[in-house]
C-alpha positions in Angstrom: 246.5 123.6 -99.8 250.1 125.1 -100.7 251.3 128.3 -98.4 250.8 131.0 -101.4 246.9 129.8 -101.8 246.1 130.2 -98.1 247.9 134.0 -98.4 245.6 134.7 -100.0 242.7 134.8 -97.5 245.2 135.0 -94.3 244.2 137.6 -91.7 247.0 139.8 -91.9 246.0 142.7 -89.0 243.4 143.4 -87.1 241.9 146.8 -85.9 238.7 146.7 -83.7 237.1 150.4 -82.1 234.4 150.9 -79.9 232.9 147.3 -80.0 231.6 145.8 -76.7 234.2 146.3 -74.5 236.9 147.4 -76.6 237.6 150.9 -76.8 240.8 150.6 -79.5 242.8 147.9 -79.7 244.8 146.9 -83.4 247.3 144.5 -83.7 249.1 142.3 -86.5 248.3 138.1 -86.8 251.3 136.4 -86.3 252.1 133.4 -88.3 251.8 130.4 -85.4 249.9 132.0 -82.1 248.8 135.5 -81.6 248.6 135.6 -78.0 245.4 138.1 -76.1 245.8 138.3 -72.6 244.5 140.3 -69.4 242.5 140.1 -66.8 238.8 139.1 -67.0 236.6 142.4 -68.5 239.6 143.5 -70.2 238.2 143.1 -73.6 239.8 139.7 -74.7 236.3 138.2 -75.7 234.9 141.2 -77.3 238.3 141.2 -79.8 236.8 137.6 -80.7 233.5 138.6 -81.1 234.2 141.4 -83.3 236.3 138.8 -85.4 233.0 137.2 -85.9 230.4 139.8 -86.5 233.0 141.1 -88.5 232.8 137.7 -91.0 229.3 137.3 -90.4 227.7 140.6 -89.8 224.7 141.5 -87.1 223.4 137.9 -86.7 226.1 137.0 -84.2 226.5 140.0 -82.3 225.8 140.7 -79.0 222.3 143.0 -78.1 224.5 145.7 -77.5 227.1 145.6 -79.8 228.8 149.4 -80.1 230.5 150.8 -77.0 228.9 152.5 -74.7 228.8 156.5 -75.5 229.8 155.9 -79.1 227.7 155.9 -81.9 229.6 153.3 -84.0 231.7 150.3 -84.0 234.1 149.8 -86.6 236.2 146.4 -87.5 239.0 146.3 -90.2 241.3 143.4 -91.0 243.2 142.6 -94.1 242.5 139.2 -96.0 245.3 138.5 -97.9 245.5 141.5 -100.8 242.1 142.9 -99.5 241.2 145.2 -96.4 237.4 144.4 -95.3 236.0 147.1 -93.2 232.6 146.7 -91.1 231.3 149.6 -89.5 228.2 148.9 -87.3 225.7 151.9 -86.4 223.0 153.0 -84.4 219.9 155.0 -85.2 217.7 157.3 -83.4 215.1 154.3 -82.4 218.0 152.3 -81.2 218.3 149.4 -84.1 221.6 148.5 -85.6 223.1 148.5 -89.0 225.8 147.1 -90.8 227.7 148.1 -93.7 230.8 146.4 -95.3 233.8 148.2 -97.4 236.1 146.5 -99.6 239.8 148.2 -100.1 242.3 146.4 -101.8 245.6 146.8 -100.9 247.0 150.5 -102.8 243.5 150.4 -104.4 240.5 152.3 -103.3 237.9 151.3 -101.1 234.1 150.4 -102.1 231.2 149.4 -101.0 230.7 145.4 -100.5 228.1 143.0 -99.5 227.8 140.1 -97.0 227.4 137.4 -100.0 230.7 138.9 -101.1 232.6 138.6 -98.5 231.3 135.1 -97.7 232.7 134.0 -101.1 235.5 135.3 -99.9 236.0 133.7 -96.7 234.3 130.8 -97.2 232.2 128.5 -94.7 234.1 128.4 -91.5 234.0 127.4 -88.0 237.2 128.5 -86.4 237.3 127.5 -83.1 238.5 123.8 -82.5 237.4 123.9 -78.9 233.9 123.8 -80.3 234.0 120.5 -81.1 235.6 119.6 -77.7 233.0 121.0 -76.0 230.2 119.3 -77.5 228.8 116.1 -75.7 228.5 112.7 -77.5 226.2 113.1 -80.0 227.1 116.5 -81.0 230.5 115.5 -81.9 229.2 112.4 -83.8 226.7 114.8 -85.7 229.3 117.0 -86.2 231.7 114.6 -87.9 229.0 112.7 -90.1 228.8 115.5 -91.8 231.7 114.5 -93.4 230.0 111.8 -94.8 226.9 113.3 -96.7 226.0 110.0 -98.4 225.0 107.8 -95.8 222.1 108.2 -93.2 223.8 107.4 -90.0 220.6 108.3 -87.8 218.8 105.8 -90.3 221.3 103.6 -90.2 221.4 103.3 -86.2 217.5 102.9 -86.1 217.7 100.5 -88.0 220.5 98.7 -86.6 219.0 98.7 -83.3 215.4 97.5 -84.6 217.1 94.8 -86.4 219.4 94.1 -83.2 215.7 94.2 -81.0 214.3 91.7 -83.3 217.0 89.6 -83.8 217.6 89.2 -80.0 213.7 88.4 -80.1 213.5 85.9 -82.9 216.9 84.1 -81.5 214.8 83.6 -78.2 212.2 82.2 -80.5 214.2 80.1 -82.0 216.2 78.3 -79.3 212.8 78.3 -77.5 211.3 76.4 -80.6 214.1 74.2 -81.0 214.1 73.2 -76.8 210.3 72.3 -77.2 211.3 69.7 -80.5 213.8 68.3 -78.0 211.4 67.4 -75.5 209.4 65.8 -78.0 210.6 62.0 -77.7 209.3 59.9 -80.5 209.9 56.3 -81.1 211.7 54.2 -83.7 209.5 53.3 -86.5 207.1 55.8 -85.9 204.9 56.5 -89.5 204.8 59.5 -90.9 201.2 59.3 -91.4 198.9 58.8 -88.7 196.5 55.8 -88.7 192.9 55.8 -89.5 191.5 54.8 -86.3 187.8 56.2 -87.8 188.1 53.3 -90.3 189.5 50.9 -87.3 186.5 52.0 -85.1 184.1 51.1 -87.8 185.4 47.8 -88.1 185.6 47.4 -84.4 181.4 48.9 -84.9 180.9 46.1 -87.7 182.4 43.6 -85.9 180.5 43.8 -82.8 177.3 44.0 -85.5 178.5 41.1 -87.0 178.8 39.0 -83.5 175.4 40.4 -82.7 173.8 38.7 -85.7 175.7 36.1 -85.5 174.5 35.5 -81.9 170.9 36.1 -83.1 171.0 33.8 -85.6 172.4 31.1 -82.8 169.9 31.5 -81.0 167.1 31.3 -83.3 169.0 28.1 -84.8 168.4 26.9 -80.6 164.7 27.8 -80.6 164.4 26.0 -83.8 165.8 23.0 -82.6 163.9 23.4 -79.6 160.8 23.6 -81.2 161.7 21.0 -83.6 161.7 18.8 -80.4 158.5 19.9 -79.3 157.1 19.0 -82.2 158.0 15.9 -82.2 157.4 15.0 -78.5 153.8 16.3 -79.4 153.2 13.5 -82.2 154.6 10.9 -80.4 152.2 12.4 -77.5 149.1 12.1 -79.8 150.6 8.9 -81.6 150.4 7.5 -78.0 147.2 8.8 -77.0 145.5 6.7 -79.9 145.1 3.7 -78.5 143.7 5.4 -75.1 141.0 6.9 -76.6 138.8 3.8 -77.4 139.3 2.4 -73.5 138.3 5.6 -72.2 135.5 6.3 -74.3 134.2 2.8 -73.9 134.6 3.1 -70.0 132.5 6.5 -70.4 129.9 4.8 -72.4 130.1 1.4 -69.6 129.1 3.7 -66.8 127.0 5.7 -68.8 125.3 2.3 -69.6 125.1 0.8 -66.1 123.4 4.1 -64.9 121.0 3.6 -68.1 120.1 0.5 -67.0 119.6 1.3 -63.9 117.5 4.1 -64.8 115.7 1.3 -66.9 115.1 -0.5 -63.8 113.6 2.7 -62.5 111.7 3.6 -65.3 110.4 0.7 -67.1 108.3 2.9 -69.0 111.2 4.8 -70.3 113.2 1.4 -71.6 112.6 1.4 -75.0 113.0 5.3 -75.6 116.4 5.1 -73.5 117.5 2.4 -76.2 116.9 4.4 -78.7 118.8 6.9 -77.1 122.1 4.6 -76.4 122.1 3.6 -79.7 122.1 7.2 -80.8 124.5 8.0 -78.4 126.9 5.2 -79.2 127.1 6.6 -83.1 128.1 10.2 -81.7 130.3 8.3 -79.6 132.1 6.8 -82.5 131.8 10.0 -84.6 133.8 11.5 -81.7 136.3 8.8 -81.6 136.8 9.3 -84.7 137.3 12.8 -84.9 139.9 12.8 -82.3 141.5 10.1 -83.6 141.9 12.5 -87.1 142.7 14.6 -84.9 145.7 13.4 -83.1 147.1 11.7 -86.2 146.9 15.2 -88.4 148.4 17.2 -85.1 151.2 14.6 -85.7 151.4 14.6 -89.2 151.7 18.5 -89.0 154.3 18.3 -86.2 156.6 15.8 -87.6 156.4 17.5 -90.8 157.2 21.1 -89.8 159.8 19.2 -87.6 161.4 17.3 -91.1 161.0 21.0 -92.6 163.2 22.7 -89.9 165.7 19.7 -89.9 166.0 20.5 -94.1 166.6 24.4 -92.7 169.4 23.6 -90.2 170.9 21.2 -92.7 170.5 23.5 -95.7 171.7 26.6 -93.1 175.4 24.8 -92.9 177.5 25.7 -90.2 178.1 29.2 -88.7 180.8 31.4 -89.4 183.4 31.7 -86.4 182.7 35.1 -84.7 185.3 37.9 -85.3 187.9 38.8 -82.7 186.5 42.0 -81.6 189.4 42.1 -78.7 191.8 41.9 -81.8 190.4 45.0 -83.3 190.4 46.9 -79.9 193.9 46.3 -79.4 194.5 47.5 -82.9 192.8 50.3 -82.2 194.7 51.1 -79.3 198.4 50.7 -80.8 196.6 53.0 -84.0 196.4 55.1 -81.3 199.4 55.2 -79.5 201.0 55.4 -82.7 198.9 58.6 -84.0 200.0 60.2 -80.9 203.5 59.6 -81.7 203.2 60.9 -85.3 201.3 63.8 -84.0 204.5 64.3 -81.5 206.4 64.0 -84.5 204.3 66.4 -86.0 204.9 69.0 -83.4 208.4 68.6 -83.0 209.0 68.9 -86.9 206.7 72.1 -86.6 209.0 73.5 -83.8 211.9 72.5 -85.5 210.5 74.7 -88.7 209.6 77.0 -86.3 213.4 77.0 -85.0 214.5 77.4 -88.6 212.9 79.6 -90.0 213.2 82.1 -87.0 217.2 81.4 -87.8 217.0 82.4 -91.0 215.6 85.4 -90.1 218.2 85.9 -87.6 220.4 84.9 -90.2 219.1 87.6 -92.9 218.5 89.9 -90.1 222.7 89.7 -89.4 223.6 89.8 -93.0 221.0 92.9 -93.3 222.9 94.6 -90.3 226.8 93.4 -91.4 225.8 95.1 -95.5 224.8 98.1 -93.3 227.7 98.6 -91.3 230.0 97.7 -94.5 228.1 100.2 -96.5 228.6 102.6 -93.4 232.4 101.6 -93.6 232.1 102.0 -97.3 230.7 105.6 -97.4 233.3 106.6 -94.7 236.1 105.2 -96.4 235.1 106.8 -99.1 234.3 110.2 -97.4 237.0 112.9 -96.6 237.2 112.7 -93.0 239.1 115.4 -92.0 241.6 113.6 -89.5 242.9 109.3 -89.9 241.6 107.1 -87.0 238.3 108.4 -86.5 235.3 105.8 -86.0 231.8 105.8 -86.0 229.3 103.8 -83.5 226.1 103.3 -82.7 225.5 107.6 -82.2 228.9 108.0 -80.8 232.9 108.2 -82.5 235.9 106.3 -81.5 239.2 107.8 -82.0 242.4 105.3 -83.1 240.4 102.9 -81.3 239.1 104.1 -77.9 235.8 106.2 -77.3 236.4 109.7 -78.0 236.2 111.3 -74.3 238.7 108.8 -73.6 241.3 110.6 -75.9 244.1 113.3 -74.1 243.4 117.0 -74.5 245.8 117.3 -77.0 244.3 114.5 -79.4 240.8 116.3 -79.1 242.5 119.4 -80.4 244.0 117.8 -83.1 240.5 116.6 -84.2 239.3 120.0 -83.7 241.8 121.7 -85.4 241.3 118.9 -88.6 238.0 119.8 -88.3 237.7 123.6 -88.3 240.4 123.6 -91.4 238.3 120.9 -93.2 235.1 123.4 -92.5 237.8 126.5 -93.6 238.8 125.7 -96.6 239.7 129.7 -97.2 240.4 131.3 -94.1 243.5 129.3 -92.3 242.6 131.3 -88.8 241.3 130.0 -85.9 240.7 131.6 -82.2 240.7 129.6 -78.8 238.8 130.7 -76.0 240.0 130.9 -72.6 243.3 128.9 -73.4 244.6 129.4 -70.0 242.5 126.2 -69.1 245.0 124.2 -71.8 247.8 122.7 -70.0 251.2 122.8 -71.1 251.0 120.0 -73.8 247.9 121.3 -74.8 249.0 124.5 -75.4 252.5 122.6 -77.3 250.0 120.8 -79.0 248.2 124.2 -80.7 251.8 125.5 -81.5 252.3 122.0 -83.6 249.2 122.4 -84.9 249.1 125.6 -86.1 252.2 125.1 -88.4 251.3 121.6 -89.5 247.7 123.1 -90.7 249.4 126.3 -91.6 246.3 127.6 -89.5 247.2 131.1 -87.2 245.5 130.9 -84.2 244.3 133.5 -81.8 243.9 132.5 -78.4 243.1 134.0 -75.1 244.5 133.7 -71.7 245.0 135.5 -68.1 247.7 136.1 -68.2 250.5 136.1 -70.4 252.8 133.6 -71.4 254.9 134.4 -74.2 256.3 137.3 -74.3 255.4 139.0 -77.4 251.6 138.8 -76.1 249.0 141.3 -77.1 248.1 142.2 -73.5 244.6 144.5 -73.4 243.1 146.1 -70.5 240.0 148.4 -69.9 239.5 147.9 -73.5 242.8 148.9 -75.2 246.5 147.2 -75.7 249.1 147.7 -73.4 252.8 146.6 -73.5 253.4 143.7 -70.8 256.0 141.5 -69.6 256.3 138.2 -70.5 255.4 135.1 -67.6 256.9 131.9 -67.2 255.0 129.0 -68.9 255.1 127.2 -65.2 253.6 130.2 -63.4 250.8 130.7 -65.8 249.7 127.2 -65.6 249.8 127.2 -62.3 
């Protein structure tokens, strides 16, 4: 903004009566620094709190605003071509009211309202020690401002819930990948496992198998055995053939002798006694007979069933050789060594999925927070930050590199100051408070700043250090001598 534009709404003079402190005290703005000094209740601050009600009425005043014993306070200062006038008044109950005058300069004054004299004036904030003052996230919400298309609050929640997780989910994943390395797994391992159900059942019809097998072994031993039997029976009875007659007849010859001696006993019994031997020899030979029949079907039968279990036992063939039961078991085994492998395998290629997939979200995670911080950089690039080499962090600013409350005294002003004329685009005034605590470069520092903003600033100290200070005390201006530079800030 060009010299004649800001004219236009420069603060030419001021005049301030019976406000606060001040009893009457008028002076003219200087181009540069207009310097208020005197001792502490002389009125300084109530000159630059009249300045303010006087821009923005009743809301900023004081409790007590009008002097005491008057019945009105009245501020006028010219803006450019225009003399505003506020004249502040109390009633009979004790409230305040405000009313604002407009005179242009050789016109005649009327009546004006605050909205007017805010379009006037502008939105301002006019003094750079403001900023200064605030701590670390004041300044950093005072400064995004500047940048009204980004959500840096947002921005930095999410940032640091995306930092939280991504610190988590990169613990995750080295973990996961540390557990797949501790999974050792040998060469050849399938990547299947094996069906040891189906091996088991084999190893189960095997051992079923080798039962049977062993049942029918046995049964082809009894067989044999009995087959045996058998035969040793016929030959037994075939033997006992010839036996019988000898023994029957040796019977029968003692069962004679005793007959005859009976006979010798019992003459009177011979011839019924015959009759009896030769009745008993007939049985005798009946019985022979049967037992020879006997004996020789006994045989028959035995050799025969014998012939019919030799037929069996030829027919039958050989027997299968049993199955290797100890084969299958060690089958069985390896199956499962080797299942445990593939399910180590398993595990290790889950971790290892594990492992990647928590990367990629660490990955995604760092892209999501990198396109933040470039659209941050974006959005301040593209904003109209009111002074080069400021930075934004996580909630706190960084100036030409270095944290903010690292920066000299005379750097902070200078953001200040771009600040306050960035927030003034009308009114090139600003006031300092209690400048005696600048030191001498700070105080340079203002002076350079004031003419490379074009920006007159009002400031207030002690004492006096140039000599063409406005010096007040109890309330009004005197005339004082100037101080040396050195003494005041000593």
């Amino acid at each position: 903004m060009n010299a004649v534009v800001k004219d236009q709404h420069r603060l030419f003079e001021l005049e301030v009566e019976n406000f606060q402190r001040v009893t009457l005290v008028n002076f003219a703005v200087k181009r540069g620094i207009t310097e208020l000094a005197g001792p502490n209740g002389a009125g300084k601050s109530s000159v630059i709190d009249a300045i303010a009600v006087w821009l923005d009425g009743l809301k900023v005043a004081s409790d007590e605003p009008i002097h005491n014993g008057a019945q009105r306070a009245r501020i006028r200062g010219r803006l450019g071509e225009m003399y505003v006038t506020r004249t502040i008044s109390r009633d009979k109950k004790g409230a305040y009211t405000t009313e604002i005058k407009f005179e242009p300069v050789g016109g005649k004054a009327y009546p004006a309202t605050q909205r007017q004299l805010s379009d006037l004036i502008g939105e301002h904030n006019l003094d750079p020690m403001d900023f200064v003052k605030l701590d670390t996230k004041g300044k950093f919400d005072a400064l995004r401002a500047f940048v009204p298309g980004f959500d840096f609050l947002k921005a930095s929640q999410d940032h640091a819930a995306d930092f939280s997780r991504r610190t988590d989910v990169n613990r995750l994943a080295r973990e996961a990948s540390a557990a797949a390395a501790l999974i050792s797994i040998p060469n050849g391992t399938p990547a299947e496992p094996i069906d040891e159900a189906a091996l088991v059942a084999e190893l189960q019809e095997a051992g079923r198998f080798n039962t049977e097998l062993e049942t029918r072994r046995a049964r082809r031993a009894q067989v044999s055995t009995d087959m045996e039997s058998h035969r040793t029976a016929a030959q037994k009875s075939l033997a006992g053939i010839p036996e019988v007659r000898p023994a029957a007849l040796a019977v029968h010859a003692g069962w004679v002798a005793a007959q005859e001696a009976a006979i010798a006993e019992l003459e009177q019994q011979i011839a019924r006694i015959r009759a009896r031997v030769a009745t008993g020899l007939d049985q005798t030979e009946q019985q022979i007979t049967a037992a020879e029949t006997e004996l020789r079907t006994a045989a028959e039968t035995s050799a025969a069933e014998a012939d019919r279990l030799e037929k069996l036992l030829a027919d039958a063939g050989e027997l299968p050789q049993p199955k290797d039961a100890d084969a299958v078991s060690q089958r069985i085994s390896q199956a499962r060594e080797t299942n445990a492998n593939v399910a180590r395998a398993e595990q290790r290629a889950k971790h290892l999925s594990t492992a990647a997939r928590y990367q990629t979200e660490a990955d995604e995670l760092t892209a999501g927070m990198d396109a933040r911080e470039a659209a941050k950089q974006k959005a301040i690039a593209e904003a109209k930050i009111p002074v080069p080499g400021i930075e934004f962090g996580e909630g706190t600013i960084r100036y030409n590199g270095s944290p903010f409350e690292q920066a000299s005294m005379a750097q902070k002003l200078r953001v200040g100051f771009a600040r306050i004329c960035a927030l003034n685009p009308k009114l090139p005034f600003a006031w300092i408070r209690d400048a005696s605590l600048l030191d001498d470069e700070s105080y340079a520092e203002v002076g350079r700043l004031s003419a490379e903003y074009q920006v007159d600033v009002l400031i207030e100290t002690v004492r006096p250090i140039g000599g063409d200070a406005i010096v007040l005390q109890d309330g009004r201006r005197r005339e004082a001598k100037p101080v040396a530079v050195e003494e005041s800030a000593a």
